[in-house]
C-alpha positions as CSV (number, residue, x, y, z in Angstrom):
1,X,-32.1,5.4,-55.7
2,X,-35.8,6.9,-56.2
3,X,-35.3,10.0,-59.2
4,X,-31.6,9.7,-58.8
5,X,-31.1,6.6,-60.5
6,X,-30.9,7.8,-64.0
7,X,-28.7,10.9,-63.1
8,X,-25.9,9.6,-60.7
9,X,-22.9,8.4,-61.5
10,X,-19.3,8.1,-59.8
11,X,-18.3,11.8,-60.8
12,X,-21.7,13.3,-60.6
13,X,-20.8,15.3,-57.9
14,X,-18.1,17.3,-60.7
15,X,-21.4,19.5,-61.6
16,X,-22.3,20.8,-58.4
17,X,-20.3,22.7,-55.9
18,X,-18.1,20.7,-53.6
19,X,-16.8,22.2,-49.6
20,X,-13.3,21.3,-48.6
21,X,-11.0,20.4,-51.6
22,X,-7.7,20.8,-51.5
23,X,-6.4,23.2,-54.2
24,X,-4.3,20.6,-56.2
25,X,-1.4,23.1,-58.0
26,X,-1.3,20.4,-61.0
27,X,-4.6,19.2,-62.9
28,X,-2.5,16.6,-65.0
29,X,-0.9,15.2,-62.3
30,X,-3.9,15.1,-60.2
31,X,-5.6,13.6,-63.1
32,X,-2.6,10.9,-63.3
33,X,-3.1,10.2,-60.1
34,X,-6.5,9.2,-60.1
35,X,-6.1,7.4,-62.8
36,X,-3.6,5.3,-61.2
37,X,-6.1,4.9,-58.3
38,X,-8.9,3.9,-60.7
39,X,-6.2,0.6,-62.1
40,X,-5.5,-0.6,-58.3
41,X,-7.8,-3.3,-56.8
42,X,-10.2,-2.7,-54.4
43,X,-9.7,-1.6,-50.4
44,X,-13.2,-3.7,-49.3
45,X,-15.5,-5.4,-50.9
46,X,-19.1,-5.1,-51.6
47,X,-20.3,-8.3,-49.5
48,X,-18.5,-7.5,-47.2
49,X,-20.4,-3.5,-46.9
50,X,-24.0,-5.4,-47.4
51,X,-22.8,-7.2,-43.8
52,X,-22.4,-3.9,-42.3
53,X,-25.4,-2.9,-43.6
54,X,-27.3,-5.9,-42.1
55,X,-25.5,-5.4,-38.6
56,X,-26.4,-1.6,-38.6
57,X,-30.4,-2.4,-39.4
58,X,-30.1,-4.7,-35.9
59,X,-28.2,-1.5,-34.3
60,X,-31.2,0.9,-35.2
61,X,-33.7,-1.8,-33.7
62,X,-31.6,-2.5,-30.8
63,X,-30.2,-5.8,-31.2
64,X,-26.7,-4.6,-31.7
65,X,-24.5,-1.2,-30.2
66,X,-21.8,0.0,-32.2
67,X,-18.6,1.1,-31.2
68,X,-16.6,3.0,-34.0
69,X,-13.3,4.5,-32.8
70,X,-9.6,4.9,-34.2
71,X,-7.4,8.3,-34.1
72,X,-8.6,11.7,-35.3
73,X,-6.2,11.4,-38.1
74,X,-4.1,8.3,-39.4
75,X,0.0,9.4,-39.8
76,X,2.2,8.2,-42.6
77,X,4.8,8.4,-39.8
78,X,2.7,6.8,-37.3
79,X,2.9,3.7,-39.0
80,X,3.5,-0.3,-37.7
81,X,2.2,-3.6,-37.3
82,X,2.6,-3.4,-33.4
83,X,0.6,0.2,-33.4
84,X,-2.3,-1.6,-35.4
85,X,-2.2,-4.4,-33.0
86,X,-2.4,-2.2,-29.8
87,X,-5.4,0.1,-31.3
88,X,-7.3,-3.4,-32.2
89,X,-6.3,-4.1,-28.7
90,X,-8.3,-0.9,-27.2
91,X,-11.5,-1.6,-29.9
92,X,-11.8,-5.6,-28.7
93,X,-10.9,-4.8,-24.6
94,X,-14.2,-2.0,-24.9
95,X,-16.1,-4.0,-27.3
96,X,-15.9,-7.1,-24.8
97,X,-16.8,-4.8,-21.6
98,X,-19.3,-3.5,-23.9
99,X,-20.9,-6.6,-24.9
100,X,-20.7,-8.4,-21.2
101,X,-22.1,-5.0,-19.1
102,X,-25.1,-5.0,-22.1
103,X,-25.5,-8.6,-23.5
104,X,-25.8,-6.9,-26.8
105,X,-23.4,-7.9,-29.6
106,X,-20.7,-4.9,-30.4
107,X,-20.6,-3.9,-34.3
108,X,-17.0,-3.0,-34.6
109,X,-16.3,-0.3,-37.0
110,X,-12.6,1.7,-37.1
111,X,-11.8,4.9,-38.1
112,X,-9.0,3.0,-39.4
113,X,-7.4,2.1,-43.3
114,X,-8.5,5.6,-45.0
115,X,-8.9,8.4,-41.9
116,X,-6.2,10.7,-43.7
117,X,-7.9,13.8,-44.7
118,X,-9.1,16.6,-42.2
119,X,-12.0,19.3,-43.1
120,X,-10.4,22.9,-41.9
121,X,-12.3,25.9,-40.3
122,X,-9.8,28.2,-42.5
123,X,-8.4,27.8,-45.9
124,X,-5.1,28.8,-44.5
125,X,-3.1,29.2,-41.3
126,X,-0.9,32.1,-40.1
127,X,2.3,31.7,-38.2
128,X,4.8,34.6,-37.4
129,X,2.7,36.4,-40.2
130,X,3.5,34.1,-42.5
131,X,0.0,32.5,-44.0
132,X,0.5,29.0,-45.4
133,X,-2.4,26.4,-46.5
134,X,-4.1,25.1,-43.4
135,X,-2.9,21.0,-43.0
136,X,-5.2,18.7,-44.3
137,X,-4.4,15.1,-43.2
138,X,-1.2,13.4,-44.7
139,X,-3.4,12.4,-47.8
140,X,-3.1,16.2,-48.8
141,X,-0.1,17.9,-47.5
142,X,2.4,18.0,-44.6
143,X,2.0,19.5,-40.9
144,X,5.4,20.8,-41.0
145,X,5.0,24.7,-41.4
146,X,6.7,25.5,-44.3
147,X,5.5,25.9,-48.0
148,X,7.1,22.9,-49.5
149,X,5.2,21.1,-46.6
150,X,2.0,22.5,-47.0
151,X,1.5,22.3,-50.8
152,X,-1.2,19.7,-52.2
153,X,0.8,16.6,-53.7
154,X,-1.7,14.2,-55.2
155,X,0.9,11.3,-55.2
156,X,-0.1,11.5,-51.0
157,X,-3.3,10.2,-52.2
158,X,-1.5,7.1,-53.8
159,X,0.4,6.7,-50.6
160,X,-2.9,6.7,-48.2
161,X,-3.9,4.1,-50.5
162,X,-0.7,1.9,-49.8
163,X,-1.1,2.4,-45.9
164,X,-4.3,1.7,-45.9
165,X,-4.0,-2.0,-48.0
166,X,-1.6,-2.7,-45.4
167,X,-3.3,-1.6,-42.3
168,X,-6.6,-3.6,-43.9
169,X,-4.2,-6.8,-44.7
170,X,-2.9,-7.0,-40.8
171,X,-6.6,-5.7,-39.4
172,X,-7.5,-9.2,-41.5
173,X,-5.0,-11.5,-40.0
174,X,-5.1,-10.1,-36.5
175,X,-8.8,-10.5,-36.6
176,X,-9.2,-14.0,-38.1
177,X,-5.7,-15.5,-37.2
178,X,-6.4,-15.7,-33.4
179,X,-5.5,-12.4,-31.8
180,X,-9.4,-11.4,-31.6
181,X,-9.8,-15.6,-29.8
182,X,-12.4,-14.6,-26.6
183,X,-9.4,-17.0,-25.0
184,X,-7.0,-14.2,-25.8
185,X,-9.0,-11.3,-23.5
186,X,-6.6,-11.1,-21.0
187,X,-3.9,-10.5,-23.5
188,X,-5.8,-7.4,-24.8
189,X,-5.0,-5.5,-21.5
190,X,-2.0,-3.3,-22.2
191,X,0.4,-2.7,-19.7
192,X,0.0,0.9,-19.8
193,X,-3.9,-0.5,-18.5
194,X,-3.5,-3.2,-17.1
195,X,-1.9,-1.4,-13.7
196,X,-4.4,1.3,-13.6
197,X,-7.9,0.7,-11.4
198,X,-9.7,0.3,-15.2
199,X,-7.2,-2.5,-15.6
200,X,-8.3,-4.4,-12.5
201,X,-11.6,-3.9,-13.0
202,X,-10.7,-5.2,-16.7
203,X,-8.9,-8.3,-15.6
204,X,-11.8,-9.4,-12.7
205,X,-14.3,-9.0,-15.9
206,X,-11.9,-11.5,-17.9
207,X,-11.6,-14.2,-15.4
208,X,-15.8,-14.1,-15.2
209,X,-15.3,-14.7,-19.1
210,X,-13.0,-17.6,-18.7
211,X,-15.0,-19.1,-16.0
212,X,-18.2,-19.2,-17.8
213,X,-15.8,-20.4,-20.9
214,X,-14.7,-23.2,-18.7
215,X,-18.2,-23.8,-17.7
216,X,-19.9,-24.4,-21.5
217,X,-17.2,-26.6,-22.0
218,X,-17.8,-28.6,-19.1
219,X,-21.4,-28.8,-20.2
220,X,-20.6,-30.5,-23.3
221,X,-20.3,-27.2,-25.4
222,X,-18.2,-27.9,-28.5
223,X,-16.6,-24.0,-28.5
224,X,-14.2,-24.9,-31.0
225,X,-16.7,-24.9,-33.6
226,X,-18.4,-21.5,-32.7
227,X,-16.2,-19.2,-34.8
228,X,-17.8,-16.2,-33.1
229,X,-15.7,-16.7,-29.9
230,X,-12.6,-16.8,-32.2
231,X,-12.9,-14.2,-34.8
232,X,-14.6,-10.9,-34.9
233,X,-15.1,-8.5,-38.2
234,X,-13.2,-4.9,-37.5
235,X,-14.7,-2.6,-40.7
236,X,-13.3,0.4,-41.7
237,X,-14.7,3.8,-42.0
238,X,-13.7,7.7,-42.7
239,X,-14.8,11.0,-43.8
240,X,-15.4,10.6,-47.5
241,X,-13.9,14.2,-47.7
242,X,-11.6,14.1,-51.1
243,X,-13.6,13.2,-53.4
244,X,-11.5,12.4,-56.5
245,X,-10.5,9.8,-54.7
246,X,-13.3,8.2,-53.7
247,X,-14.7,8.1,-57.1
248,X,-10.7,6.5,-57.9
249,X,-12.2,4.0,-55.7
250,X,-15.9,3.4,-56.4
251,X,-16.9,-0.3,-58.5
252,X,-19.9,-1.7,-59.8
253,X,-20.7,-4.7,-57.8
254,X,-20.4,-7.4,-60.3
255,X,-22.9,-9.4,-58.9
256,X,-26.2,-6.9,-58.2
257,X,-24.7,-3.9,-60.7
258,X,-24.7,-1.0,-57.5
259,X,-21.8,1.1,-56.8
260,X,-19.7,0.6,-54.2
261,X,-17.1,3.0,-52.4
262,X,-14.9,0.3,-52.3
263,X,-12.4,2.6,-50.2
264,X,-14.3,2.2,-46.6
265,X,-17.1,-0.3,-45.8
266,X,-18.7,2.8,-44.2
267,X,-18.3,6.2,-45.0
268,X,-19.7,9.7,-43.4
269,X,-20.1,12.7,-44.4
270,X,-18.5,16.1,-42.2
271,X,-20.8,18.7,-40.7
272,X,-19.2,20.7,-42.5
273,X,-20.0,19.2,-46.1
274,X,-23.3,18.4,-45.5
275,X,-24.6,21.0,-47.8
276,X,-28.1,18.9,-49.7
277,X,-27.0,20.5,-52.6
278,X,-23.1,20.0,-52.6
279,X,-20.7,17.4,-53.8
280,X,-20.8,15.1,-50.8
281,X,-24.4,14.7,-50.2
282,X,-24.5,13.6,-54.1
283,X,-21.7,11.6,-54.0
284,X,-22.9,9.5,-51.4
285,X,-26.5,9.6,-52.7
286,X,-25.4,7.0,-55.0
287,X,-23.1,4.4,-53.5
288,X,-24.9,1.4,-51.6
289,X,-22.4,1.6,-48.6
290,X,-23.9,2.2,-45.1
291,X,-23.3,6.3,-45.2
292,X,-23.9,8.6,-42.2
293,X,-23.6,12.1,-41.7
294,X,-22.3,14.3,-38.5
295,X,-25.0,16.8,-37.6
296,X,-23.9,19.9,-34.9
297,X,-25.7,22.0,-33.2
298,X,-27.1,24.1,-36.0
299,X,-28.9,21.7,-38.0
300,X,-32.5,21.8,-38.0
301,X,-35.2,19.3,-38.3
302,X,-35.6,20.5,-42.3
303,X,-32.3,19.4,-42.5
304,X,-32.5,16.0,-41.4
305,X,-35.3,15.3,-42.9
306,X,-34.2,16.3,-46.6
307,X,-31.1,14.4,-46.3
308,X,-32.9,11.3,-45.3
309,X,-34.8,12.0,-48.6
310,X,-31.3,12.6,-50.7
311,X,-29.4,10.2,-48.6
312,X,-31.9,7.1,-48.2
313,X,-35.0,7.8,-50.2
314,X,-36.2,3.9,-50.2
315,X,-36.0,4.0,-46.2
316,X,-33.6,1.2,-46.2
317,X,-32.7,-0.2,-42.9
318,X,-29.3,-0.1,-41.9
319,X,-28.5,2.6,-44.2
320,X,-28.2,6.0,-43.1
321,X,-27.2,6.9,-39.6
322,X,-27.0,10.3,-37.9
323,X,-23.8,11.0,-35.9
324,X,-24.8,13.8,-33.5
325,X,-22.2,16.1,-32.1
326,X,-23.7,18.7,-30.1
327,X,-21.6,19.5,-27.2
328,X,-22.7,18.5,-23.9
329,X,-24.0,21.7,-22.4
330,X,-26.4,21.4,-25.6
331,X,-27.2,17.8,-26.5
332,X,-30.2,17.3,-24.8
333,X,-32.3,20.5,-25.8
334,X,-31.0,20.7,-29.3
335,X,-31.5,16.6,-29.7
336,X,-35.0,15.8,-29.0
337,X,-36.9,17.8,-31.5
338,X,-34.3,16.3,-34.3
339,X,-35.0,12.5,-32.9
340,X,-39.1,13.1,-32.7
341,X,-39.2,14.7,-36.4
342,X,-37.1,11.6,-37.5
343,X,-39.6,8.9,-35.5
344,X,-42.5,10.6,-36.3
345,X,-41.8,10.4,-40.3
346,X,-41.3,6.6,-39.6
347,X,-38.0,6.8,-41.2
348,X,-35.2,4.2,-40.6
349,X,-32.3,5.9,-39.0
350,X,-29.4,5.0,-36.9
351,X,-28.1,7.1,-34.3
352,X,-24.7,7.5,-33.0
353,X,-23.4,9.6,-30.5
354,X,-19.7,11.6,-31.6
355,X,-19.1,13.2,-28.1
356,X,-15.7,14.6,-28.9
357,X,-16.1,17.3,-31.7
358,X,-18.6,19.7,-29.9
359,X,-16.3,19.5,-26.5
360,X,-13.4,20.5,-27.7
361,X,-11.6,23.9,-26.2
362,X,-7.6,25.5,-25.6
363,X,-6.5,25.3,-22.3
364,X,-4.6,28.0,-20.8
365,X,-1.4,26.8,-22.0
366,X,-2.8,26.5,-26.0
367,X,-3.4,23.2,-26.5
368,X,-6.8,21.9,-28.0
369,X,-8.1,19.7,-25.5
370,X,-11.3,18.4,-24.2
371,X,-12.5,17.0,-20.8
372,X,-13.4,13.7,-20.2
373,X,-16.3,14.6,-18.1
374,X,-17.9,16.2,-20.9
375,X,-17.2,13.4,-23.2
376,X,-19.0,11.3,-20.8
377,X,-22.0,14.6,-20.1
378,X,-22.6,14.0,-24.0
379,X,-22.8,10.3,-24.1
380,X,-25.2,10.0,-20.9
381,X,-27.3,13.5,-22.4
382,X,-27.7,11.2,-25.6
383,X,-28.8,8.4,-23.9
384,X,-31.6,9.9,-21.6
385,X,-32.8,12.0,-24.6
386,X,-33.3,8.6,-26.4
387,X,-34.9,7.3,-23.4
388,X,-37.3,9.9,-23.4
389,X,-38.0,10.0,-27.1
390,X,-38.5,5.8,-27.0
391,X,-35.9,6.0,-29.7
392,X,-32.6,3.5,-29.4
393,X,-29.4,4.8,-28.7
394,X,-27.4,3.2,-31.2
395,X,-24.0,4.0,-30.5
396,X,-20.5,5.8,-30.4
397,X,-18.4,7.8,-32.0
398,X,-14.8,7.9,-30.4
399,X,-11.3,9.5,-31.2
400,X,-8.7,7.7,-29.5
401,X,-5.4,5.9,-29.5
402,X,-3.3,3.2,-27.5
403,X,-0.6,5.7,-26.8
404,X,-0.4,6.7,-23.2
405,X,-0.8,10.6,-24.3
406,X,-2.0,13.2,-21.9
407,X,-4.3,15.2,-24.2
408,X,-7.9,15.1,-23.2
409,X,-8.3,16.3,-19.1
410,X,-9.5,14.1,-16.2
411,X,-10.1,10.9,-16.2
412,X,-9.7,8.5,-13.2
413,X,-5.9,9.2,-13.4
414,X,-6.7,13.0,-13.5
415,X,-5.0,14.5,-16.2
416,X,-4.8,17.8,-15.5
417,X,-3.7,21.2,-17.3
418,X,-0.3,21.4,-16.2
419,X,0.1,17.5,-17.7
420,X,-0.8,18.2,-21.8
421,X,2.8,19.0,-22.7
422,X,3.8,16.1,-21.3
423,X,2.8,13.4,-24.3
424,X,0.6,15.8,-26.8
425,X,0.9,14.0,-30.3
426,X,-2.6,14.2,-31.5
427,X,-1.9,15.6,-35.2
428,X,-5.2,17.4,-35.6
429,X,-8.0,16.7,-32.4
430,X,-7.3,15.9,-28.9
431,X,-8.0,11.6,-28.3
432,X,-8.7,9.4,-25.4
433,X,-5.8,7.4,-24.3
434,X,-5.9,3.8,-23.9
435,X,-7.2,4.2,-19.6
436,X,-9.5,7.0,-20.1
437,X,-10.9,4.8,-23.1
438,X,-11.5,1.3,-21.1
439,X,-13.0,4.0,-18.7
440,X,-15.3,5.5,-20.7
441,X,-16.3,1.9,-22.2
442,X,-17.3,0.5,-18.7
443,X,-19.2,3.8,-18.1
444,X,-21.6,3.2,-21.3
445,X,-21.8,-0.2,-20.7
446,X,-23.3,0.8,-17.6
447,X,-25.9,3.3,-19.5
448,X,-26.5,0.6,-21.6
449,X,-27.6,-2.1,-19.1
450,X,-30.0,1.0,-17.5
């Protein structure tokens, strides 16, 4: 990794300073922790990140359009084999409107089997003028307000471990036993979807599929043996944000000797953490995962171009993308000069769109919420400043669930302010529920056959 090489390690990132920790109470038992986390097997495995890695170099040429989605933050009480199925459900019903609006294959990537820990804006949060420690995702602490809650507990880290074995062990069987068949796509349409106008639209979409099944097969097509049309690969991702435990979970490949973060298949570092001198950025500087990083409004073309140097000095394809999250008021005057300093360094990049985190707001009534017609403002902003640029729009960033909550705005069923208390159970960010999502999918699709 150019003049890293001979410095990095797994716990490099001890000796420089490191954004976002939690402030464990108990150094022994956080150190008995990891250790335990350093003795348990894998979460992914290196082959299967060098796929990813393959898929994302034909996503930043074109070839491919990724879709990576799953809640804002995974719940340890949020947890069943029938809510894994119905958010797979969501991912394979856009993917497949996706795919049949664009022709372009999907690259399916979760925020899914690790998506536990939160970055904060404060330290600590104030109630009643009480201050406790701000909640930091069920791998850290509680959201319960109370101090018992809100302490750091490293054995949480053990437990996000467990969840996310079994959330990876069903994502495996769902996705290769059957469920994911092309045969199966009217089955993805949830009832809370399927009798919505995105539904209809869904289910006209799925009876072109079967006809043009039914045609190949008539023609003598033996789709049986094409294990594409009956399986799909689902990776994981999440904020590589606790890093302990991502060293806990980082192997050397025994086959080429590289490190691995064998916790994710893709991991991305915050806008927050994205300091070129912090933690993260060296962390992640020396693991051969596909890596990307979020980048807001206030990073500059400096920026982006030092962290390709840190981040993917050998301007390896499929390495490194850029998630942007700029708000759409802003995306397309503060993306353009970042997108032409990139292409005109010839350096191999991915981007992806995130247009949640720079639209979010509190309504009237208090509750963090964003409206879908800025989601969608973002994602067509990104697109026509790629368009312009000649540069490839390589996909989104999405934070949603298969719950019918009411807590982003509008939509085609018109969510509206007086409707948020109604089914608000987003623990940390406001998501896309399981219409507005199938919405929002047919509405790219659309970009992405302009």
């Amino acid at each position: 990794m150019g003049d890293m090489t001979s410095t990095w390690s797994p716990g490099s990132w001890r000796d420089v300073e490191t954004a976002q920790q939690p402030e464990w109470p108990d150094d022994a038992h956080l150190g008995s922790t990891l250790e335990t986390l350093r003795a348990l097997p894998p979460l992914v495995f290196a082959g299967e990140a060098r796929r990813l890695k393959e898929a994302m170099t034909k996503v930043s040429r074109g070839e491919a359009f990724v879709l990576q989605a799953g809640d804002c933050a995974e719940s340890f009480g949020d947890f069943s084999a029938d809510g894994i199925r119905d958010k797979l459900k969501i991912i394979l019903q856009m993917a497949v409107v996706l795919t049949y609006a664009s022709g372009l294959p999907v690259v399916k990537i979760g925020r899914i089997a690790g998506q536990f820990a939160k970055p904060r804006s404060s330290a600590s949060e104030t109630l009643d003028d009480k201050v406790l420690p701000s909640f930091r995702g069920h791998a850290v602490n509680d959201a319960a307000f109370d101090e018992a809650s809100r302490r750091a507990d490293p054995d949480r880290l053990v437990r996000a471990y467990q969840q996310s074995a079994s959330t990876l062990n069903l994502i495996r069987a769902f996705t290769k036993g059957g469920f994911a068949d092309l045969n199966q796509v009217h089955m993805w349409n949830q009832e809370f979807v399927a009798e919505s106008r995105q539904g209809r639209r869904y289910e006209a979409m799925a009876r072109e599929i079967d006809r043009a099944l039914r045609f190949m097969g008539a023609c003598g097509v033996d789709l049986s043996a094409d294990s594409s049309l009956h399986e799909v690969d689902l990776y994981t991702s999440h904020e590589a944000l606790i890093l302990g435990y991502e060293e806990a979970l980082t192997r050397q490949d025994s086959l080429t000797g590289d490190w691995y973060d064998c916790s994710a298949h893709m991991l991305w570092i915050g806008d927050r953490t994205r300091q070129l001198q912090g933690g993260h950025v060296e962390f992640l500087s020396g693991v051969e995962n596909p890596i990307a990083c979020k980048i807001g409004p206030s990073a500059t073309t400096a920026d982006l171009l030092a962290l390709c140097e840190r981040l993917n000095p050998r301007n390896e394809p499929g390495r490194l993308a850029f998630i942007t999250r700029m708000g759409s008021g802003s995306i397309e005057e503060a993306l353009p000069p970042l997108v032409r300093a990139v292409r005109d360094s010839e350096i191999e990049v991915t981007w992806i769109c995130d247009p949640m985190h720079g639209n979010t707001f509190s309504s009237s009534g208090g509750y963090k919420t964003r409206r879908f017609d800025d989601i969608l403002g973002e994602i067509k902003g990104f697109f026509a400043v790629h368009q312009r640029e000649g540069t490839v729009p390589g996909g989104v960033h999405l934070e949603l669930t298969h719950h019918a909550v009411t807590e982003c705005l509008g939509g085609s069923e018109e969510i509206l302010d007086t409707h948020l208390s109604e089914r608000y159970q987003a623990l940390c960010d406001p998501r896309l529920n399981a219409r507005q999502s199938v919405d929002l999918a047919f509405q790219v699709g659309e970009m992405l056959q302009g």
